[in-house]
C-alpha positions as CSV (number, residue, x, y, z in Angstrom):
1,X,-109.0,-23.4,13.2
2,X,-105.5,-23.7,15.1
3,X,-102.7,-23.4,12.7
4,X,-98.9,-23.6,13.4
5,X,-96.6,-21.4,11.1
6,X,-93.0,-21.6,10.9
7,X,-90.7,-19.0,8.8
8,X,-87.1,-18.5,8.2
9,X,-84.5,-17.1,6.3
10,X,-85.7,-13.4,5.7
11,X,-82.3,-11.5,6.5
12,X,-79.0,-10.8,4.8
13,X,-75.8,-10.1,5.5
14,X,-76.6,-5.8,5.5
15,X,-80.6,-5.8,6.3
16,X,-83.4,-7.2,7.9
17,X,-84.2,-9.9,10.3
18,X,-86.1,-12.5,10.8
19,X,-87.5,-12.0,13.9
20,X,-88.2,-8.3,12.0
21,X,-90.3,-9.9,9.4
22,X,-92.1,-11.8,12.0
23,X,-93.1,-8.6,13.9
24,X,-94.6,-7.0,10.9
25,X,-96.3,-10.2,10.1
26,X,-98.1,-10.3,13.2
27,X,-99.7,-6.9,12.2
28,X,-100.7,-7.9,9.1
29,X,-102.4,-11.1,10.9
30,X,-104.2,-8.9,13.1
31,X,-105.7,-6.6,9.7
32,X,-106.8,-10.1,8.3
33,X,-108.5,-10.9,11.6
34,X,-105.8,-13.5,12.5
35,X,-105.2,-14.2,16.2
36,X,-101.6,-14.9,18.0
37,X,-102.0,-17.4,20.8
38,X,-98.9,-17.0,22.0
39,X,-95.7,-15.1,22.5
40,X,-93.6,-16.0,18.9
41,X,-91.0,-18.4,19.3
42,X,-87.4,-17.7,18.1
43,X,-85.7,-21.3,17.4
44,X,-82.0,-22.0,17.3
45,X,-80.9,-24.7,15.1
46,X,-77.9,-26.9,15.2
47,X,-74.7,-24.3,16.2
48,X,-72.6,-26.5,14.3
49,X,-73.4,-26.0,11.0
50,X,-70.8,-24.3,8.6
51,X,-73.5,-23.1,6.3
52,X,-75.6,-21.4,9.0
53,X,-77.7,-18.4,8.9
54,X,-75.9,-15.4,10.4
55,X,-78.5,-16.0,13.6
56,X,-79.1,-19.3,12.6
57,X,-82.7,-19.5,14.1
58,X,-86.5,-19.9,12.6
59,X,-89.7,-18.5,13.6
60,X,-92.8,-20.5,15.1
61,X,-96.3,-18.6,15.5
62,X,-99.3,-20.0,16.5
63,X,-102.3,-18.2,15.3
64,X,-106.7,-19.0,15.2
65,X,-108.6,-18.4,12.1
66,X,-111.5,-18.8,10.2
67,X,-109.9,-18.1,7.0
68,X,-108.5,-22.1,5.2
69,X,-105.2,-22.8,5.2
70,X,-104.4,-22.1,1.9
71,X,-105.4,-18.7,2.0
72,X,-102.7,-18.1,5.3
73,X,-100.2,-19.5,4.1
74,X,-100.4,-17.0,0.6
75,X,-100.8,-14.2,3.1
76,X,-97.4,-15.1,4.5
77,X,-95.7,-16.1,1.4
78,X,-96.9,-12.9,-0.3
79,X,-95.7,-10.5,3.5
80,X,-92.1,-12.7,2.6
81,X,-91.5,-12.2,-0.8
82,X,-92.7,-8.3,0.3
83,X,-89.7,-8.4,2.8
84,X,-86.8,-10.1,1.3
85,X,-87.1,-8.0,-1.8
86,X,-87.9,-4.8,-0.9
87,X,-86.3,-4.6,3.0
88,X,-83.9,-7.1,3.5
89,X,-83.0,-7.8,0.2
90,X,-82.4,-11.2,1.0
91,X,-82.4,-12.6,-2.5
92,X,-79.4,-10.3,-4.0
93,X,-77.4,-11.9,-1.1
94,X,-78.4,-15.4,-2.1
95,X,-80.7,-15.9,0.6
96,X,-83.3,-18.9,0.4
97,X,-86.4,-18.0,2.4
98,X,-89.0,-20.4,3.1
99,X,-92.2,-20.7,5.3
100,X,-94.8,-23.8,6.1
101,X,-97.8,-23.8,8.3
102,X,-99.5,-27.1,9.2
103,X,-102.7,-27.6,11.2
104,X,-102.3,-27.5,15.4
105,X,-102.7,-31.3,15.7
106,X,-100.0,-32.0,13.3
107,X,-97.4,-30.3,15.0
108,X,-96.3,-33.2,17.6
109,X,-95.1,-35.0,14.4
110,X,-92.9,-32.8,13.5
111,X,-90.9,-33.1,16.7
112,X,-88.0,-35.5,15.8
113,X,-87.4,-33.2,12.8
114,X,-87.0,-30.5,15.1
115,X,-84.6,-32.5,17.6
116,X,-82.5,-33.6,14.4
117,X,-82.3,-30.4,13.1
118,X,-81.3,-29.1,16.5
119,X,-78.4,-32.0,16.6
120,X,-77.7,-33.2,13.4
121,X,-77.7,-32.4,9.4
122,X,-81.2,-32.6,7.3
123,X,-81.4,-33.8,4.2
124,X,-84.0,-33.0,1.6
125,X,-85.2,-35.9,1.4
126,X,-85.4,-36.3,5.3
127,X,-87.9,-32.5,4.8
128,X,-89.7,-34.0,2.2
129,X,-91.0,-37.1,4.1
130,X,-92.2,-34.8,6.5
131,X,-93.7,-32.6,4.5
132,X,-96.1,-35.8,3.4
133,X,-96.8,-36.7,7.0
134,X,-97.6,-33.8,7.8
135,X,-99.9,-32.4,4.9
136,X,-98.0,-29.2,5.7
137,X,-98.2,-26.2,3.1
138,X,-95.0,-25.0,2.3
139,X,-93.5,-22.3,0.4
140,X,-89.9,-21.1,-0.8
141,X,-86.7,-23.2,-0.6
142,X,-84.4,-23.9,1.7
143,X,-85.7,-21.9,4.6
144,X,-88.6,-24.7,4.6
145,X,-86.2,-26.6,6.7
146,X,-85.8,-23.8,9.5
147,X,-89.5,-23.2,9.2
148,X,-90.9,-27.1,9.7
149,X,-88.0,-27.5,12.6
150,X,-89.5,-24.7,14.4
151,X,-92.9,-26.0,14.3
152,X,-91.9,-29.3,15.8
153,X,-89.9,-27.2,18.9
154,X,-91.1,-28.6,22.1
155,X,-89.4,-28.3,25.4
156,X,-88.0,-25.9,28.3
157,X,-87.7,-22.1,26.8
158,X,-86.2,-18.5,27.9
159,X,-87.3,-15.4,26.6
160,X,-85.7,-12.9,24.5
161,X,-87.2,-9.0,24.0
162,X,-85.8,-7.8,20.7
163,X,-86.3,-4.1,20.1
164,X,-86.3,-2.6,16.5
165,X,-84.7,1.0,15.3
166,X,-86.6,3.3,12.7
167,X,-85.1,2.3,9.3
168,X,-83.3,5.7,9.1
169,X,-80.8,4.4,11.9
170,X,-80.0,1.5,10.0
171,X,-76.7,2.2,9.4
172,X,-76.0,4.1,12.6
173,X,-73.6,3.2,15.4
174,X,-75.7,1.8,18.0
175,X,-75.0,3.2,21.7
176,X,-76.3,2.3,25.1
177,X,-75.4,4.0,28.5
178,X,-73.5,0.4,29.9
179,X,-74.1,1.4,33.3
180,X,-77.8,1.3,33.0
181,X,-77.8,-2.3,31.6
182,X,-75.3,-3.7,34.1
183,X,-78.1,-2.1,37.1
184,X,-80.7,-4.1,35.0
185,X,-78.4,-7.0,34.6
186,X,-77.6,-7.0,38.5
187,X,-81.5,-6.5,39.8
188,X,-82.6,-9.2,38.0
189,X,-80.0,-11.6,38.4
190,X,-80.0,-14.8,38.0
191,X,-83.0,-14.7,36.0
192,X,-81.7,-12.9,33.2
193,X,-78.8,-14.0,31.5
194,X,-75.8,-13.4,28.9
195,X,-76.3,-9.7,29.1
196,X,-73.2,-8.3,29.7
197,X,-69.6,-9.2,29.8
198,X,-68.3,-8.3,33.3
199,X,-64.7,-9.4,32.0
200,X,-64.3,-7.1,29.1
201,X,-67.0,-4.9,30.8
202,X,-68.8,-4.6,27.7
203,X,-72.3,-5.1,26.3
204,X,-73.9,-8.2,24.6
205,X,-76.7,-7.6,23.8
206,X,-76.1,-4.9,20.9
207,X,-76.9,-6.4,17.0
208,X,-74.2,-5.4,14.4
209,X,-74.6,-4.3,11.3
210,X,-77.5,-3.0,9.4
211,X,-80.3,-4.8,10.2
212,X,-83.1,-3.3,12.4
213,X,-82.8,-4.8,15.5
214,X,-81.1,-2.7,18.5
215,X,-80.2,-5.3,21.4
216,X,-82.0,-8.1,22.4
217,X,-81.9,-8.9,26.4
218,X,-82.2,-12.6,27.5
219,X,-83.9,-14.1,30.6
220,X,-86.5,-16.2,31.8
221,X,-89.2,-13.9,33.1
222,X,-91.2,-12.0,30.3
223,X,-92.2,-9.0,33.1
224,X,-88.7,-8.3,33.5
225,X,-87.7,-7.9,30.0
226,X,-90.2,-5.1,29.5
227,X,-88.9,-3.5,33.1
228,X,-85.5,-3.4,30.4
229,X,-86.8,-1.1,28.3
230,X,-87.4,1.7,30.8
231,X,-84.2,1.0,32.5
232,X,-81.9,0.3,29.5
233,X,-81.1,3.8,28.3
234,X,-79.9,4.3,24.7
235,X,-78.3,6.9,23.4
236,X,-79.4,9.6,20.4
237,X,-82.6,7.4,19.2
238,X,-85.8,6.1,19.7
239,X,-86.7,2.1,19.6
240,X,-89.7,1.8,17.0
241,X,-91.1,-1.4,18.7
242,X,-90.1,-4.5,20.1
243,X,-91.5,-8.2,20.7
244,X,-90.5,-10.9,23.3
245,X,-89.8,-14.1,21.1
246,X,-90.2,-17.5,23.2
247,X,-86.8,-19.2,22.7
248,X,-85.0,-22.8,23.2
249,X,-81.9,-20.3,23.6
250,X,-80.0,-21.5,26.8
251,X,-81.5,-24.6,27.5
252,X,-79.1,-27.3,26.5
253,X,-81.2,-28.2,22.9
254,X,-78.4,-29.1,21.0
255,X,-77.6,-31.9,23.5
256,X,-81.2,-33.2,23.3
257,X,-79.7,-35.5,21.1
258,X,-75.9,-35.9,21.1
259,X,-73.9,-38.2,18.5
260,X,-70.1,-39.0,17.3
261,X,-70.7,-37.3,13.7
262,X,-69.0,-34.3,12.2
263,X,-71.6,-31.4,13.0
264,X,-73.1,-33.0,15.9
265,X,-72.7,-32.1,19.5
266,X,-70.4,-34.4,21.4
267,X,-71.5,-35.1,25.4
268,X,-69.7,-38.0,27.2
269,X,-67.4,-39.3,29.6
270,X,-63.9,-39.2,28.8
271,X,-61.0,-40.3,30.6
272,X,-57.4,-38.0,30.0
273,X,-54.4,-39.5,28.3
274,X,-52.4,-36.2,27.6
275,X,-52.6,-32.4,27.8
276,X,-50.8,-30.3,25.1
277,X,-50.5,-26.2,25.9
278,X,-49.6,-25.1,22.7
279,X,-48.2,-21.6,21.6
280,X,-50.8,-18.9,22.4
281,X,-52.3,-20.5,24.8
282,X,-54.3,-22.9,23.8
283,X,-54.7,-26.6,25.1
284,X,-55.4,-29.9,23.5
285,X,-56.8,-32.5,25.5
286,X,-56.1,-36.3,24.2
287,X,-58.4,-39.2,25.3
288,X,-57.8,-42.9,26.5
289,X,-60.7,-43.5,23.8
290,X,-58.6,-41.4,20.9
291,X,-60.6,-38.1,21.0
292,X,-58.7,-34.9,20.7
293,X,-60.1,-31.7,22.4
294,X,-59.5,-28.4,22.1
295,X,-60.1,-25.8,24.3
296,X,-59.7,-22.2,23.3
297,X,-57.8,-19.5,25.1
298,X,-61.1,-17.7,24.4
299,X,-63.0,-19.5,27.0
300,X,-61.4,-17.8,29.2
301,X,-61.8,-19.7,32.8
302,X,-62.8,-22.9,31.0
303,X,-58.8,-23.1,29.3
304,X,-57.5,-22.5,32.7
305,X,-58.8,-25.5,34.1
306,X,-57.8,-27.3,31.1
307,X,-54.6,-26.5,31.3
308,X,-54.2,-28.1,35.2
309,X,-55.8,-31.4,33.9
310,X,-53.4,-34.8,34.1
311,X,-53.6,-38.4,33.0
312,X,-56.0,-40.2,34.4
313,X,-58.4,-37.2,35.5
314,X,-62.3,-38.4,34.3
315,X,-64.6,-35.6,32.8
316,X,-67.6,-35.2,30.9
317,X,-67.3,-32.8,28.0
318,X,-69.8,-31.2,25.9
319,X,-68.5,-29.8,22.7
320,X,-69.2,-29.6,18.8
321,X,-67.9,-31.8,16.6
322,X,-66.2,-30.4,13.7
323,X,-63.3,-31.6,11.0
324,X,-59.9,-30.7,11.1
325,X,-57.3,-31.4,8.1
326,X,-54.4,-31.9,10.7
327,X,-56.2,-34.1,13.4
328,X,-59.2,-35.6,11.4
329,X,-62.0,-34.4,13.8
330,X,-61.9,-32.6,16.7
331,X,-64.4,-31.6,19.9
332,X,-64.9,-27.9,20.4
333,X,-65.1,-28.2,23.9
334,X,-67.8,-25.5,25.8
335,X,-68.2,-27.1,28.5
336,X,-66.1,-29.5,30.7
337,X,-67.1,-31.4,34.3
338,X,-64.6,-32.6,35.9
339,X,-65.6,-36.3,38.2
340,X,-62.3,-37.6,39.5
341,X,-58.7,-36.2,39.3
342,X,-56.0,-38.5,39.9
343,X,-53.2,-38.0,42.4
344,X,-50.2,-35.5,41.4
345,X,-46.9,-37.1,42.7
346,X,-43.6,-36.6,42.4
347,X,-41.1,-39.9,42.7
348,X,-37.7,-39.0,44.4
349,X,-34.8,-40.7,45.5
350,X,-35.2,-42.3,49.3
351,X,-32.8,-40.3,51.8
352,X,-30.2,-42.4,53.4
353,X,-30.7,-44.7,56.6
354,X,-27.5,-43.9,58.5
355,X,-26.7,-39.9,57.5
356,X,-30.0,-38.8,56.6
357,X,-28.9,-37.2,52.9
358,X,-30.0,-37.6,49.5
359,X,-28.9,-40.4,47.4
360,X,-28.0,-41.6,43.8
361,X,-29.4,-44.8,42.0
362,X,-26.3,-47.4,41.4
363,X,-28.3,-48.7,38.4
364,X,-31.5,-50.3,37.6
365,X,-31.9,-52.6,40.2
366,X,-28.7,-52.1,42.3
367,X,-30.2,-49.7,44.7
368,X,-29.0,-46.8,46.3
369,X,-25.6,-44.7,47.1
370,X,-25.6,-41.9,49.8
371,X,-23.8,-38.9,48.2
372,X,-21.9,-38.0,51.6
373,X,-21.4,-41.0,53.3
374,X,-21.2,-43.7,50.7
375,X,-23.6,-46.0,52.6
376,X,-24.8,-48.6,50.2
377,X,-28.6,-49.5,50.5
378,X,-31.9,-51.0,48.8
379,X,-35.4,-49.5,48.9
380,X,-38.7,-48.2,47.1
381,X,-38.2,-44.1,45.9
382,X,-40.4,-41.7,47.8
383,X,-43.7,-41.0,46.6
384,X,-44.5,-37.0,47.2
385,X,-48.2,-36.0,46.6
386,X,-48.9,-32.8,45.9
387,X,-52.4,-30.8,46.0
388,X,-54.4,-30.2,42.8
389,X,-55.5,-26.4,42.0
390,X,-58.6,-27.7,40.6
391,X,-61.7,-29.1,42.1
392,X,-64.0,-31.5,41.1
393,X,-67.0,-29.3,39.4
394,X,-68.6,-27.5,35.9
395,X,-67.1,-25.7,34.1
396,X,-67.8,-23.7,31.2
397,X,-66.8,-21.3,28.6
398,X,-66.9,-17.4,29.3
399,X,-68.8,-16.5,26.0
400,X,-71.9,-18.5,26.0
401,X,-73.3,-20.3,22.4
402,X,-77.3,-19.4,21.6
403,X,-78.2,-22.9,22.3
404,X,-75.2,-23.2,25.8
405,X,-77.4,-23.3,29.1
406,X,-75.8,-20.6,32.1
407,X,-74.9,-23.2,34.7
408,X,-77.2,-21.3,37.1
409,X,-80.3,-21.0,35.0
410,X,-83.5,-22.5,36.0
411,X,-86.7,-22.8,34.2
412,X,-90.1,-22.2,35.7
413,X,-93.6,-21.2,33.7
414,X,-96.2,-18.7,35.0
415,X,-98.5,-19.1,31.9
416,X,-101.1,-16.5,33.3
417,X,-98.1,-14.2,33.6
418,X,-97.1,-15.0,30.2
419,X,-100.8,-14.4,28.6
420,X,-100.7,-11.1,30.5
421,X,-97.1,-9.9,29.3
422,X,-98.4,-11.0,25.8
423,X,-101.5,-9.1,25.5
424,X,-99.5,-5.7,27.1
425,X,-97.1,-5.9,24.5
426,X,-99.9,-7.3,21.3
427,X,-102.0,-4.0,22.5
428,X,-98.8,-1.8,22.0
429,X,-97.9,-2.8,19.1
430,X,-100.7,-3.1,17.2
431,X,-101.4,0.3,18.1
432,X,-98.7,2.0,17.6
């Protein structure tokens, strides 16, 4: 039998990780003669929640047994409580794992829960209805929701390798040599992504804190991740193991579905009413349809642009949703295209007929008096049109969201690649 298996909520704010747990369950699976069929799947939920996990995603694993259903899902639950009280210590913190698992076929149901819970808020009684239509075995608490969301996940994915530390470097300062990762970073370019920041000419791909994961590098090729690991060099340790999660991570999820709510992800066409720089930098954009905008100095390029915006330019915005005491709600903007600008002009007194110098308005209505000679005169003012310093184009913010797609990312499968990479990395790690 096929079964589907979906987990989440197994860190805390000073130990362990999810995606941890999830590589030490897939040894125990393979001692209980349990089979992975695929690469596991890390799922990022919707960004905008305020009550988040501190990665905010859930694990999917797809696994072939003989053994009932029953009897796997008491084998995870038993490997969770196992984690979360005696590695992460997830509970002290207040943490609410859960896990579910649900037979292969019934996995397509649970696809608009994972699109809502991608987009929107879930309620309990929205998981509970599922729960029925799915006959799904569940265990835990509020982790259930991560866990059936990411058995639903269907669509374009990227590929993350996470690698894990011996639990002795914990705590430890993690260090990489940064020139190694930008040469990996620059070979494999474009098809690896949100690596490094060129800018502040820093790494992003180091975890924080005491959980067990060193970095995690991001692309869309599973063969070039592992080439990372030889050419990555890190500095006074040695990585324990890793595992290359599936992911919805840069693909635009969060817009499968976008909405007008508090929490949701805004995408639409907006025309510009007014743009506000305010003190440090940053600018508020105001709408002909009453939105207001914001747009962080921290998205570095993104605020530029914002900032050279008029009335009447047309964009298309993507940004959360989120409440504000002061403005009511506001959109978070990450991304911003611009369609049309309007025409930036300058109206000016005419120049005189007879001396050729400027003039003053008599009053509204009364025409025009040349300052040197005095010549009297009507006519229209002169229109002076200037050139924008924008162009018509995406743009996006420097620091990318999990969920935020790179604007030059594209997806492609090689599954006989993928099966290959998959059975390298299962035969390492279940030896090791």
């Amino acid at each position: 039998m096929k079964y589907i298996i979906g987990i989440d909520d197994h860190d805390s704010p000073n130990r362990g990780c999810t995606t941890h747990f999830a590589t030490n369950l897939i040894k125990i699976f393979h001692k209980d003669g349990i089979k992975l069929l695929d690469f596991p799947y890390l799922i990022r939920l919707n960004p905008n929640i305020p009550w988040k996990t501190r990665g905010n995603a859930s694990i999917k694993l797809i696994v072939e047994s003989d053994k009932d259903i029953e009897e796997i899902a008491d084998i995870v639950w038993n490997a969770s409580l196992d984690y979360v009280n005696n590695v992460s210590q997830g509970l002290k913190y207040g943490r609410k794992p859960g896990m579910a698992i649900v037979n292969y076929e019934s996995s397509i149901i649970l696809e608009n829960f994972y699109t809502k819970a991608v987009s929107d808020v879930i309620t309990q009684g929205f998981m509970e209805k599922y729960i029925q239509k799915t006959n799904a075995i569940v265990r835990g608490s509020r982790g259930i929701i991560g866990s059936l969301a990411a058995i639903g996940f269907e669509g374009n994915y990227t590929f993350e390798l996470l690698t894990y530390r011996k639990e002795e470097n914990w705590e430890k300062k993690r260090e990489i040599d940064l020139d190694s990762l930008i040469a990996f970073d620059e070979k494999f370019f474009p098809k690896v992504f949100a690596n490094v920041d060129y800018t502040k000419k820093r790494p992003l791909i180091l975890s924080h804190g005491g959980d067990p994961v060193f970095y995690g590098i991001r692309g869309i090729d599973p063969e070039i991740l592992l080439k990372g690991i030889d050419m990555i060099q890190i500095k006074d340790e040695e990585i324990e193991n890793f595992m290359i999660f599936k992911s919805n991570q840069g693909t635009d999820a969060h817009i499968i579905k976008p909405g007008d709510k508090v929490y949701q992800t805004y995408y639409g066409k907006v025309t510009i009413k007014d743009v506000e720089i305010i003190p440090g930098g940053d600018v508020i954009l105001r709408t002909e349809n009453g939105l207001t905008i914001f747009v962080y100095k921290e998205t570095g390029e993104l605020n530029s642009m914002a900032k050279l915006l008029l009335s009447g330019d047309e964009i298309v915005v993507l940004g959360a949703i989120k409440p504000s005491s002061k403005y009511g709600r506001i959109i978070d903007a990450e991304r911003i295209e611009i369609l049309s600008l309007s025409n930036k002009v300058e109206y000016k007194n005419p120049k005189c007929p007879i001396c050729g110098h400027s003039s003053e308005s008599i009053g509204k209505n009364k025409g025009y008096r040349c300052k040197k000679c005095g010549y009297k005169f009507n006519s229209e003012k002169e229109i002076i049109e200037f050139p924008r310093d924008i162009c018509l184009g995406t743009y996006q913010t420097r620091y990318y969201r999990h969920l935020t797609k790179p604007i030059f990312l594209e997806f492609y499968n090689d599954y006989k690649k993928e099966t290959e990479v998959l059975n390298k990395i299962l035969n390492i790690l279940l030896h090791n």
